[in-house]
C-alpha angles and dihedrals in degrees: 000000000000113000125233124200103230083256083071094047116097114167135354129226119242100197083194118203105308135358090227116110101212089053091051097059097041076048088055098057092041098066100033084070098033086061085034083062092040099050091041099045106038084050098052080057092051093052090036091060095042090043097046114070094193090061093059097116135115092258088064101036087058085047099050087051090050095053084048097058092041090060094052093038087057088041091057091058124028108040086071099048085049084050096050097048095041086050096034091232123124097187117117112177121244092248088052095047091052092043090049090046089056104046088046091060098048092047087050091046102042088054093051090055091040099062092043088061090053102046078052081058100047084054105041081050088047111042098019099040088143087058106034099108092046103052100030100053134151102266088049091055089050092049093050091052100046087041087056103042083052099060092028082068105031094059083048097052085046100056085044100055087046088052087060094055082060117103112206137198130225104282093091098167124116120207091219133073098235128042106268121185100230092048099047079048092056088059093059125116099194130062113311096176096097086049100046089048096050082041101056082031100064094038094063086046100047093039125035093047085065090042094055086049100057088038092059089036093058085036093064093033083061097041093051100041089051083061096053097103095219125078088220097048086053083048088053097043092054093044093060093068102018088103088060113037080062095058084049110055083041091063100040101030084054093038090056094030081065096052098048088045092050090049093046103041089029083201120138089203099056091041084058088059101042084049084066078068100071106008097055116003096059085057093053093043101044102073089049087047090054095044112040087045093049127080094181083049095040088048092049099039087061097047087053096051084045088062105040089049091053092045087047 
């Protein structure tokens, strides 16, 4: 296989989920309304939480960020693979694939630390109640945001910029329906062992520290409710966090379900479809989670829909 430098690169090939064309066009509606769901659930929480002075708190102002970057992560993704079955045209351009490859990587890594933040929350609330309001305050949960966003960006900068110093051949085509790093690195010709290393590198990194971090948070929020003497206290206690200890184990039981699929099929087909799990499914699911499981958001979502119904 002859090698080409990336100048010589025009466009990639998103093999997508399947070749066959009824599929594609059942494919096709299902996530049109799978992004429709996303886009339109994820923004009633966002002006839930801004219309509604009582959910002014640190929980839902966390929440309101993550159902932001849900919609942009889902944004990212599917409209163009809306856009290549409807026009029966696999190709995505080098510059798209990088800048799809980094924008994939800040939106999953701003969720990861997201959450982490508000499992922090859920803990601080839990086993600190006297000093919620002290040490989570307003400028903290800014700085935790903008903090995150920042590296967020910068490790995905990072893993862009190594993908341009690859030479590849003349087999262009990716078995996925987005541009995924690890996949975009299997079709290079040069040397990938700087990048595989930064890549599993900065995962653990990136990952795991927020993951740790979940994992003592919900540790210590067990270990305090089961000392609260009354059934109905401990009831309480879960409740608080139950909403998000759900998103939680969505997005990390389907992030490491992908990644133990894709080792023991060793398939990069049925990896593209696992991916669906965590790339596209947890974005749709969060702002029901959320909803149906909170009385405050279910309060102000229907005081929202009151209005705009009202206004329309």
């Amino acid at each position: 296989m002859e090698p080409r430098n990336k100048t010589d690169i025009s466009e990639f090939f998103l093999l997508g989920l399947t070749n066959d064309p009824e599929l594609q066009s059942l494919l096709f509606y299902l996530f049109l309304s799978i992004y429709l769901a996303t886009i339109l659930g994820n923004l009633l929480i966002i002006l839930a939480v801004i219309s509604d002075p009582h959910l002014h708190t640190p929980m839902y102002f966390f929440l309101s960020n993550l159902s932001f970057n849900d919609i942009c992560l889902s944004t990212t993704t599917i409209p163009k693979m809306l856009v290549n079955i409807q026009a029966q045209n696999q190709s995505i351009s080098y510059l798209g694939c990088l800048t799809q490859i980094c924008f994939v990587m800040v939106f999953v890594g701003l969720e990861n630390f997201i959450l982490a933040a508000m499992a922090y929350d859920r803990y601080v609330a839990i086993c600190h109640p006297l000093r919620y309001t002290v040490i989570m305050n307003t400028h903290l949960c800014i700085l935790v945001i903008v903090l995150s966003l920042l590296i967020s960006i910068g490790n995905a900068l990072l893993h862009s910029l190594m993908v341009l110093r690859l030479s590849f051949g003349k087999d262009l085509e990716i078995p996925h329906f987005f541009c995924e790093l690890a996949q975009v690195i299997k079709l290079a010709c040069s040397d990938t062992l700087i990048n595989n290393i930064f890549i599993y590198s900065m995962a653990s990194l990136l990952g795991g520290i927020p993951l740790c971090g979940i994992i003592f948070s919900y540790t210590q929020i067990v270990s305090s409710v089961l000392r609260i003497p009354s059934a109905g206290g401990k009831y309480k206690g879960f409740l608080t966090c139950g909403s998000h200890l759900s998103v939680v184990l969505l997005f990390y039981v389907t992030v490491v379900g992908v990644y133990i699929t894709s080792e023991i099929t060793g398939s990069s087909r049925k990896t593209s479809v696992a991916s669906v799990m965590y790339i596209v499914i947890p974005q749709m699911l969060n702002p029901f989670i959320y909803s149906l499981r909170n009385k405050d958001m279910k309060g102000a979502l229907k005081s929202l829909i009151g209005r705009i119904s009202s206004f329309l």
